[in-house]
Short mmCIF file of the C-alpha atoms (twelve columns), coordinates in Angstrom:
data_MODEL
# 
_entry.id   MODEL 
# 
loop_
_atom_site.group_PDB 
_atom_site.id 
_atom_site.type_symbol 
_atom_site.label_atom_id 
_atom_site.label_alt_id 
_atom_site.label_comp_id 
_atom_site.label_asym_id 
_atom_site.label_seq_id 
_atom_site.Cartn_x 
_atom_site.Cartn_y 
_atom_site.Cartn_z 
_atom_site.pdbx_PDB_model_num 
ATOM 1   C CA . UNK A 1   33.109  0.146   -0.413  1 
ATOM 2   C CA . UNK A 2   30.722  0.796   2.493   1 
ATOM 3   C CA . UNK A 3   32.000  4.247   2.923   1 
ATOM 4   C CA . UNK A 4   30.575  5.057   -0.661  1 
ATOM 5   C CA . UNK A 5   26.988  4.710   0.558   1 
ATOM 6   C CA . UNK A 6   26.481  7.695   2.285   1 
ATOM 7   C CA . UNK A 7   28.043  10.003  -0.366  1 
ATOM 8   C CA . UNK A 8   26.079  8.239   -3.259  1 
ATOM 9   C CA . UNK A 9   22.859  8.977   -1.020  1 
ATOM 10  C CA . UNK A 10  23.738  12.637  -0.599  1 
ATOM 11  C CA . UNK A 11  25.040  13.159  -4.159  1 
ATOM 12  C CA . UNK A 12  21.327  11.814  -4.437  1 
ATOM 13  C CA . UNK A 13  19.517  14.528  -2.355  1 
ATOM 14  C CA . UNK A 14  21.528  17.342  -4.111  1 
ATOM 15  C CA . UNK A 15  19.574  16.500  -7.130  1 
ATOM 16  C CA . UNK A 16  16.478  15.737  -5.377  1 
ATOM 17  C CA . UNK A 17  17.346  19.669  -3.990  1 
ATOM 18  C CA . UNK A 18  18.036  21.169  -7.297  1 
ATOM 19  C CA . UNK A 19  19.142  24.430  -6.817  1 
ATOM 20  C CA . UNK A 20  17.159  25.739  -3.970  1 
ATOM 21  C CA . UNK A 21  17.683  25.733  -0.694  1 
ATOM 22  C CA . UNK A 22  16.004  22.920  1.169   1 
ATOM 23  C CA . UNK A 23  15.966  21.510  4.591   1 
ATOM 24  C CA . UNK A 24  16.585  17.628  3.536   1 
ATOM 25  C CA . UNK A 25  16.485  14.211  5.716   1 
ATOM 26  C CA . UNK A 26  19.701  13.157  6.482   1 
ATOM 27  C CA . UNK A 27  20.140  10.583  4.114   1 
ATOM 28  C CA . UNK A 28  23.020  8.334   6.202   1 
ATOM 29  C CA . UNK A 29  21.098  6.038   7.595   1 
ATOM 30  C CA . UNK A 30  23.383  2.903   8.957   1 
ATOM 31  C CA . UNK A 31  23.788  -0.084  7.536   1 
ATOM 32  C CA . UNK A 32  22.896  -3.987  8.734   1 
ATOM 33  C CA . UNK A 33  21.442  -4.801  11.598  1 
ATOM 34  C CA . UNK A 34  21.884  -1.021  13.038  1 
ATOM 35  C CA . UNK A 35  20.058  0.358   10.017  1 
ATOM 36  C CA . UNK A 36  17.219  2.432   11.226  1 
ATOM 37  C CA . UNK A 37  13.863  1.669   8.784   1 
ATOM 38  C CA . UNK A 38  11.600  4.362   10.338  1 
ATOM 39  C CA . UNK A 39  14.127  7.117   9.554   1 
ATOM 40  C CA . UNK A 40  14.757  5.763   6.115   1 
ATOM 41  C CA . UNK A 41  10.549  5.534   5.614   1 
ATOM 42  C CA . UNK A 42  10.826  9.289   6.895   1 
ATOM 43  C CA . UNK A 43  13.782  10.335  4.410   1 
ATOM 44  C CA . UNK A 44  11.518  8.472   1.349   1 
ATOM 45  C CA . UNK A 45  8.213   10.373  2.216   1 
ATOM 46  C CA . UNK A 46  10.254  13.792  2.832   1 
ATOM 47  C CA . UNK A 47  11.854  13.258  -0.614  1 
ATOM 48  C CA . UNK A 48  8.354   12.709  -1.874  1 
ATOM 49  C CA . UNK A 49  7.491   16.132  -0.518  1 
ATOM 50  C CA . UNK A 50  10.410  17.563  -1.829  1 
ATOM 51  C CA . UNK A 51  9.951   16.436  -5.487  1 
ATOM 52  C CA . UNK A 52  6.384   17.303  -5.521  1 
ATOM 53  C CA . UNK A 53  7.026   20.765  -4.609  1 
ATOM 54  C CA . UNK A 54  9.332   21.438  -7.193  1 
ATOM 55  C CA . UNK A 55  7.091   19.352  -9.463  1 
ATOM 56  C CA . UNK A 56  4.516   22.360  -8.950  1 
ATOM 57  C CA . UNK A 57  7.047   25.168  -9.926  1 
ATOM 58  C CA . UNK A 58  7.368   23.047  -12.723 1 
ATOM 59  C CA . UNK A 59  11.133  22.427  -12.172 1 
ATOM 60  C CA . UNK A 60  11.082  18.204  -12.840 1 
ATOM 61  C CA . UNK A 61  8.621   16.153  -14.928 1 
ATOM 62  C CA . UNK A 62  7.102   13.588  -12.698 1 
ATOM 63  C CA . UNK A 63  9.024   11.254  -14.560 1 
ATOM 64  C CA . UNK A 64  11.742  12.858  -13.513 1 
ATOM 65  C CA . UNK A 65  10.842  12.503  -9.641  1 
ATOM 66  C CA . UNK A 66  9.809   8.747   -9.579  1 
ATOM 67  C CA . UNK A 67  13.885  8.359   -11.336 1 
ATOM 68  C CA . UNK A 68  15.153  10.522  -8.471  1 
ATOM 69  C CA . UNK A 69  13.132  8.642   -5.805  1 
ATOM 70  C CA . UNK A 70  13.580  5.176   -7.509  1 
ATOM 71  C CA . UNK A 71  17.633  5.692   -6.895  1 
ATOM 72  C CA . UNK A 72  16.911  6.463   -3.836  1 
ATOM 73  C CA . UNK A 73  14.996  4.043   -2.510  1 
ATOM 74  C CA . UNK A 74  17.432  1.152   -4.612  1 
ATOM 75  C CA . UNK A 75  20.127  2.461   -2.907  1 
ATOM 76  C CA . UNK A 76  18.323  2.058   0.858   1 
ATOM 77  C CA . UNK A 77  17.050  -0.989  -0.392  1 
ATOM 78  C CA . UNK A 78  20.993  -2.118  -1.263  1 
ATOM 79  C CA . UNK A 79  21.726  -1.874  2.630   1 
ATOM 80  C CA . UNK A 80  19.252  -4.159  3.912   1 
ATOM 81  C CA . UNK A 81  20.837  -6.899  5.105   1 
ATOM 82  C CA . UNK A 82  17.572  -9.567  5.197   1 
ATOM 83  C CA . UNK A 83  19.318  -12.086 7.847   1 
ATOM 84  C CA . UNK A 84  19.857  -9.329  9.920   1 
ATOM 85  C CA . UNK A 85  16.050  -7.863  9.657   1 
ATOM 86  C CA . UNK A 86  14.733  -7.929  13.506  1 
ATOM 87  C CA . UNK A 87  11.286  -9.503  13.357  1 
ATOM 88  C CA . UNK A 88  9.778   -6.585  15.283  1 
ATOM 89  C CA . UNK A 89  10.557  -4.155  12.248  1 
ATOM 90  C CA . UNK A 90  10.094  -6.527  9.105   1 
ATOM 91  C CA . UNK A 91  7.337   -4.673  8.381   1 
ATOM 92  C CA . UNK A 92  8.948   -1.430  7.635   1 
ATOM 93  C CA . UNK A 93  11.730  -2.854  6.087   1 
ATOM 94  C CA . UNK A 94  9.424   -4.844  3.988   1 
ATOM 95  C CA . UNK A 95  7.787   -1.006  2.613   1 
ATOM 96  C CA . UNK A 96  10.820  -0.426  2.030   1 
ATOM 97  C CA . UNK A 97  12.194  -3.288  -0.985  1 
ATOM 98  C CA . UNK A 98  8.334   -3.079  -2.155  1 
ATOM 99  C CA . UNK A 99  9.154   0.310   -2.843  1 
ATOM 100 C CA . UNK A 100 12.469  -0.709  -4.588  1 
ATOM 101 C CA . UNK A 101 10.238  -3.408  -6.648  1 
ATOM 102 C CA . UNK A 102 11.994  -6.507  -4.312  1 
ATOM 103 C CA . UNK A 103 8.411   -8.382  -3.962  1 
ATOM 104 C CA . UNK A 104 10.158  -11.403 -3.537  1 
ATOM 105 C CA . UNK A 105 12.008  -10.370 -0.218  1 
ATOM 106 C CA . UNK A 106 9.088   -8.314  0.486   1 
ATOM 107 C CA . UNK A 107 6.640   -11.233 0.989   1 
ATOM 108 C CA . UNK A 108 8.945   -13.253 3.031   1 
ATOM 109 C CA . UNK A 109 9.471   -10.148 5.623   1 
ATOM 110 C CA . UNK A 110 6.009   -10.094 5.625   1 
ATOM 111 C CA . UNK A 111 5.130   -13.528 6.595   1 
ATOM 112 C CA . UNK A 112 7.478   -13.125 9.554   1 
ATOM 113 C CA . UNK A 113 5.807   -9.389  10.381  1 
ATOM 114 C CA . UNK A 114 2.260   -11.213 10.500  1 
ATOM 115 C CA . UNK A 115 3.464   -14.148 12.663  1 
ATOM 116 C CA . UNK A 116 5.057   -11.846 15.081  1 
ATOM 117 C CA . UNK A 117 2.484   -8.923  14.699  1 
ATOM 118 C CA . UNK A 118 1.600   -7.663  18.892  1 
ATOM 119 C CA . UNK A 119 -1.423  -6.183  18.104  1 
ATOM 120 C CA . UNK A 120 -4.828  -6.252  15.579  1 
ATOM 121 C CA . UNK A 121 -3.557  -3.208  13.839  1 
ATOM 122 C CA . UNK A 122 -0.067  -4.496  12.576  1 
ATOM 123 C CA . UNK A 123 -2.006  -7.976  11.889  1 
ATOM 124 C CA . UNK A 124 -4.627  -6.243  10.082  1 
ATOM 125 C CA . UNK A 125 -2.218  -3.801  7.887   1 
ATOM 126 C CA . UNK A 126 0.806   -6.616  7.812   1 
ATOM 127 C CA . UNK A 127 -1.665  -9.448  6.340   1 
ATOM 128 C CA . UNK A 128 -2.738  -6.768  3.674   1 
ATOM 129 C CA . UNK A 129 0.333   -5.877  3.176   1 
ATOM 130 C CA . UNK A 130 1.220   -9.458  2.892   1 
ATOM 131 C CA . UNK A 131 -1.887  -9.987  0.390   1 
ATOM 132 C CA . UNK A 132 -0.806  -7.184  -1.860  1 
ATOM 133 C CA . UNK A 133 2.945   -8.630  -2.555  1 
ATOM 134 C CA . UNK A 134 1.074   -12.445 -2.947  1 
ATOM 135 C CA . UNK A 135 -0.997  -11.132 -5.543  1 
ATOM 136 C CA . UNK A 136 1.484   -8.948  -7.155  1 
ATOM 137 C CA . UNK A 137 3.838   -12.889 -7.259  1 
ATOM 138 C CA . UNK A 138 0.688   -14.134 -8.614  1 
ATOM 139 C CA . UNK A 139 -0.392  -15.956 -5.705  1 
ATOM 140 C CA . UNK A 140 -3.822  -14.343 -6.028  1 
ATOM 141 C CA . UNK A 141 -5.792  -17.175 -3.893  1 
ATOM 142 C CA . UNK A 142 -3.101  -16.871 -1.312  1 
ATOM 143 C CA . UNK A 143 -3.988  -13.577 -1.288  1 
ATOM 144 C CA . UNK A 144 -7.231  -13.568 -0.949  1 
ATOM 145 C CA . UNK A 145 -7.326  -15.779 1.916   1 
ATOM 146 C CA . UNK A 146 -5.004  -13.267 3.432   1 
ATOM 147 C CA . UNK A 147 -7.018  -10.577 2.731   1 
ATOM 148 C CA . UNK A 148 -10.134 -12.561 4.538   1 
ATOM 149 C CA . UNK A 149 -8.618  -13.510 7.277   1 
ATOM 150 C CA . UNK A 150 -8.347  -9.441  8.530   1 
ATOM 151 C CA . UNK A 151 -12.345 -9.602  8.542   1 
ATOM 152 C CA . UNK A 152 -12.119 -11.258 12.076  1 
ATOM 153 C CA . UNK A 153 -10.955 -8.010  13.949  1 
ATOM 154 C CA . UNK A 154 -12.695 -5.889  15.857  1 
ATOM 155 C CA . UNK A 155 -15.246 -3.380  14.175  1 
ATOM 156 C CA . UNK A 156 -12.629 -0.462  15.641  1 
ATOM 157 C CA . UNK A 157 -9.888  -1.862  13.589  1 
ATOM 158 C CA . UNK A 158 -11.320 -2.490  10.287  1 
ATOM 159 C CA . UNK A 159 -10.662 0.606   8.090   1 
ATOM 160 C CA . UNK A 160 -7.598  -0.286  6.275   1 
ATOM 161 C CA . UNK A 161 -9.407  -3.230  4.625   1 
ATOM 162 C CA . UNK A 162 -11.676 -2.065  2.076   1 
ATOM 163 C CA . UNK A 163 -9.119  0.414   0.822   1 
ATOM 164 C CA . UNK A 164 -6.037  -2.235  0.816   1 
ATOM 165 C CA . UNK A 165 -8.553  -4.330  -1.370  1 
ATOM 166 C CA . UNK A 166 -9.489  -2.167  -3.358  1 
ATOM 167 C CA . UNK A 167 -6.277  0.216   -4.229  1 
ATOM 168 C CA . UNK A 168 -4.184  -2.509  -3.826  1 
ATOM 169 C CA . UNK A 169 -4.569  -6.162  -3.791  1 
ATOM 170 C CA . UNK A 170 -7.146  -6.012  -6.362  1 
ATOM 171 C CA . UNK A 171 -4.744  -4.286  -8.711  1 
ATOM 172 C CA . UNK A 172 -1.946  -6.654  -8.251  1 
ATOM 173 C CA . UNK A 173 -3.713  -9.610  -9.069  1 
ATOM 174 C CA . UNK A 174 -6.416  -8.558  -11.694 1 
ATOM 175 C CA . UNK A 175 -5.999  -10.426 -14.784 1 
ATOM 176 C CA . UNK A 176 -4.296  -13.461 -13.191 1 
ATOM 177 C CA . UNK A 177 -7.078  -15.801 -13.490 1 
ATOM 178 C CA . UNK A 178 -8.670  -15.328 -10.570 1 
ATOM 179 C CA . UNK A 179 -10.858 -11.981 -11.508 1 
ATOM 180 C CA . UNK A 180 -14.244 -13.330 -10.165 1 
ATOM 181 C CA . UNK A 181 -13.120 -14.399 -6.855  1 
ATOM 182 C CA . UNK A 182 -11.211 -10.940 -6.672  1 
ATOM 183 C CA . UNK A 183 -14.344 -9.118  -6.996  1 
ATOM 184 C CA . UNK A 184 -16.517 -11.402 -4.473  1 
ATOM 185 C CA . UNK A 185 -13.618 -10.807 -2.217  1 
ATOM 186 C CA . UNK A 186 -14.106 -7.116  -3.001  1 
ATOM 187 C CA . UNK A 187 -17.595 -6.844  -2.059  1 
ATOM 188 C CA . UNK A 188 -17.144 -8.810  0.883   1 
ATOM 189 C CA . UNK A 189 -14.681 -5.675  1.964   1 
ATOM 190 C CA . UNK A 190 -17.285 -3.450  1.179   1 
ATOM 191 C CA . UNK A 191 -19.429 -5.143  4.279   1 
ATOM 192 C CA . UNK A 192 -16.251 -4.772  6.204   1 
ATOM 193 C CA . UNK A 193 -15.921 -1.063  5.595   1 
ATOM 194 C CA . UNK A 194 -19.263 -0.569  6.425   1 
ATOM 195 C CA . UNK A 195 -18.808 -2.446  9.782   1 
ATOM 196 C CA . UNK A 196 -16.016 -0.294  10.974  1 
ATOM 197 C CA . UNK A 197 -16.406 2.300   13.495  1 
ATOM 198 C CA . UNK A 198 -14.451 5.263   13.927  1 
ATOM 199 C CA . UNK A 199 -13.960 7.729   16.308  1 
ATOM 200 C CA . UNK A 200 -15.945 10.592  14.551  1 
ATOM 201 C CA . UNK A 201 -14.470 13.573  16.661  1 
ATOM 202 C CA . UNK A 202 -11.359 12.603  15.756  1 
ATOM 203 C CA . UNK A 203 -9.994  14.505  12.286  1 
ATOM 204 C CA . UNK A 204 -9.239  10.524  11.015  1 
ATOM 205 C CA . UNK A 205 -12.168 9.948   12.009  1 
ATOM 206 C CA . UNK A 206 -14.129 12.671  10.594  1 
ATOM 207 C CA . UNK A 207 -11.949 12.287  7.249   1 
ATOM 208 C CA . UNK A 208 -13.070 8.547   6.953   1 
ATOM 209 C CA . UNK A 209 -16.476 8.934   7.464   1 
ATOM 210 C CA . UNK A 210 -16.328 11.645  4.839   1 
ATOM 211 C CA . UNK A 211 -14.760 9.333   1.911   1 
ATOM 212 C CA . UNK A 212 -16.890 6.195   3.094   1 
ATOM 213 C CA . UNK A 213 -19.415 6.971   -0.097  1 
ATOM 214 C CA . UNK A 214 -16.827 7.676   -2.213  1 
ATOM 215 C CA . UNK A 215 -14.349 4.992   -1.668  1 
ATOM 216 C CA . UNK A 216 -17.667 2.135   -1.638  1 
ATOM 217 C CA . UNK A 217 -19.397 3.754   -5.419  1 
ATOM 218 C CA . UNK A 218 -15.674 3.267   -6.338  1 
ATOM 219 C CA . UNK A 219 -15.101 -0.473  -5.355  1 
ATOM 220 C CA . UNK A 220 -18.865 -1.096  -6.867  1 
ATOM 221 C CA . UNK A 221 -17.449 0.076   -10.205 1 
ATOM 222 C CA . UNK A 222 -14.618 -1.968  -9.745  1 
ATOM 223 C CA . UNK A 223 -16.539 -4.987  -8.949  1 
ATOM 224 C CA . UNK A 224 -18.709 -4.782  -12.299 1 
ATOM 225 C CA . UNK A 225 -15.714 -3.951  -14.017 1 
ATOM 226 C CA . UNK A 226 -14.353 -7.687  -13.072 1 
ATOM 227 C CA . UNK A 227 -17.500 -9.160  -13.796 1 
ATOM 228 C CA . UNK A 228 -17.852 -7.474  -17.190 1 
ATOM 229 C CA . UNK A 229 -14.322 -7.915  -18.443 1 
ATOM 230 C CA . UNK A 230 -14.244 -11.251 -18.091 1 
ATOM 231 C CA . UNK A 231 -17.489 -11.809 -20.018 1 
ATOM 232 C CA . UNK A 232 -19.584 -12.310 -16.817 1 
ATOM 233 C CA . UNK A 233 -22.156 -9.707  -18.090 1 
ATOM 234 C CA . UNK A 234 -24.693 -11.501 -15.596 1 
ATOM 235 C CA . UNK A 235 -22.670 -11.104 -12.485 1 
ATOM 236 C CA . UNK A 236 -21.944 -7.549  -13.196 1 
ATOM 237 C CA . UNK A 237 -25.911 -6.685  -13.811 1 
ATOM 238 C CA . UNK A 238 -26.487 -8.512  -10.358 1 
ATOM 239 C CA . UNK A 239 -23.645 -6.576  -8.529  1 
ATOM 240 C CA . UNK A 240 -25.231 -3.464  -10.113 1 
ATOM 241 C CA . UNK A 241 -28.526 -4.109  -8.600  1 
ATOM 242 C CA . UNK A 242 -27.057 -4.622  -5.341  1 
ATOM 243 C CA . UNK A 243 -25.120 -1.793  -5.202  1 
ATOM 244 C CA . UNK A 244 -28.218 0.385   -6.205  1 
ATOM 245 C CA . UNK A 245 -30.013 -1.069  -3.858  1 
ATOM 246 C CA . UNK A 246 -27.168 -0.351  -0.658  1 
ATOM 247 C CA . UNK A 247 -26.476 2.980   -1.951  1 
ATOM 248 C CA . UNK A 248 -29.385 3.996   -3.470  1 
ATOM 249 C CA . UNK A 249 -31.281 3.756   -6.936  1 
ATOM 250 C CA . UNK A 250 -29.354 6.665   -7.960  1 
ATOM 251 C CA . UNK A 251 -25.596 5.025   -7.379  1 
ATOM 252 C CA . UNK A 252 -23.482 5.604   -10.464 1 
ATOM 253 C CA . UNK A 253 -21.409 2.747   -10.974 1 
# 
């Protein structure tokens, strides 16, 4: 019964309150086509907050939070109604049956949020996005073709590349026979990361520009690591040299 939904969500918060006193999302979010994605996004990422706080005071495990937050997010996830998904907002709706583990419904709302993306940065972060739930289905070249065809934006729109690549796709499809072309694609993002410009009085900005080093000495590793695991011992002692010699002959890898 559809008047069930919002209690089961609230029962849900209770627990995600405990026993304190907390200022929680409301959880009612409609249902269909009126259902509201960026609230429910909002509600999800507040919960996070919530659980992670309480996590610290050593109230939950955090296998105890990813339960509370996996109801949760099912139980959104139950509403969405995917012939009634506007186009416009596929995207968000897509984040949020990835986050319920519904890749299959995921990927298609992502095809349609690419196709009808209005600007470079929902094509660049919907076509990762899009990569990440191909390779996770095991459509790793699919993927990676995705993932490439980003590197056409402007220099200005390039940051979420590397790190999709790197923290995400790469992870979803390692070890699905495509390894090698995962890590070429890899250190092709690497170029791309370096290409992008950033507005460095800005605190993203500033905070980017900070991690750069760290998040490229951490796709290098992960680059020989897919060389070396899959008994290309020569590729990964040629990646190391290269990424010696573009960070420097001290880079740990």
């Amino acid at each position: 019964m559809r008047w069930l939904r919002p209690v089961v969500l609230a029962v849900s918060f209770m627990a995600l309150a405990g026993c304190h006193v907390v200022q929680l999302p409301d959880p009612n979010a409609t249902v269909g086509a009126d259902m509201h994605p960026e609230i429910v996004l909002r509600n999800i990422r507040e919960s996070y907050r919530i659980m992670q706080n309480r996590i610290n005071r050593g109230e939950i495990t955090t296998s105890q939070r990813d339960e509370l937050i996996r109801t949760l997010v099912e139980q959104y996830a139950a509403q969405v109604d995917m012939d009634k998904v506007p186009p416009a907002k596929a995207w968000q709706f897509a984040d949020i049956l990835r986050q319920a583990g519904r890749w299959e419904d995921t990927y298609k709302l992502l095809q349609t949020a690419v196709k009808v993306a209005p600007d470079d940065d929902r094509f660049v972060n919907d076509s990762l996005q899009l990569a990440r739930a191909a390779a996770h289905l095991g459509k790793v070249d699919e993927a990676i073709k995705g993932c490439r065809s980003t590197f056409k934006v402007p220099e200005n729109q390039k940051a979420p590349i590397m790190m999709a690549v790197l923290y995400e796709v790469v992870p979803e499809g390692r070890g699905k026979g495509k390894d090698i072309e995962l890590a070429k694609l890899l250190e092709d993002a690497i170029q791309q990361h370096q290409a992008t410009i950033v507005d460095a009085n800005s605190e993203a900005g500033k905070e980017f520009l900070a991690g750069r080093p760290h998040h490229i000495q951490n796709a290098w590793a992960e680059i020989v690591k897919l060389y070396s695991s899959n008994n290309r011992q020569d590729l990964a002692r040629e990646a190391l040299q290269r990424a010696e010699k573009a960070t420097g002959s001290g880079a740990r890898v």
